[in-house]
C-alpha positions, 0 to 999 in steps of 0.5 A: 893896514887895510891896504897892506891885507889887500896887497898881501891878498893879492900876492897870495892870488898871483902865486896861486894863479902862476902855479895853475897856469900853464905855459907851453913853452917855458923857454920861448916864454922866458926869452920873451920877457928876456927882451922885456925887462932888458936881460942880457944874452948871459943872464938869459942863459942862466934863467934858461938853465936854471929852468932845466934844473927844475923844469916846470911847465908853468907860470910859477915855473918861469918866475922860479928860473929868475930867482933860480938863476939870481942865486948864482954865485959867479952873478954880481950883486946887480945882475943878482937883484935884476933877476929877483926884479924880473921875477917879481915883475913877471909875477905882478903880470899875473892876472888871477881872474882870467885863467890862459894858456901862454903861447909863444 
């Protein structure tokens, strides 16, 4: 139980620290963790203009066009749950006690 507060904590921390952290320059960043995790040309398209429908200029910003861009209807179910894993990946990345800027 202990475990799962502490996680549960953590996550909470990681969210928090997304949305204080600025990025310059949100989709250099996302085209960046695009060859990371593997996305295709495509698929990175959609998470830049899901980006553009609710541009933001932070770390919360860049996960949100993932789970943004997995919502599209004309995805298939896996592409879908790829992008949903990469937010949740880029998230799991975000270190809450060293604050920066992401430059790209």
């Amino acid at each position: 139980m202990m475990r799962v507060v502490e996680q549960s904590r953590l996550s909470e921390s990681q969210l928090r620290f997304s949305v204080e952290t600025r990025v310059d320059d949100p989709p250099a960043t996302i085209n960046t963790f695009n060859r990371q995790f593997q996305i295709n040309q495509d698929e990175g398209e959609r998470v830049v203009r899901a980006w553009e429908v609710e541009p933001a200029y932070t770390m919360f910003g860049v996960i949100n066009s993932y789970t943004r861009a997995a919502q599209d209807r004309d995805l298939t179910a896996e592409q879908s749950y790829k992008l949903e894993r990469t937010g949740g990946a880029i998230l799991s990345l975000v270190k809450p006690n060293a604050k920066e800027v992401f430059h790209v």
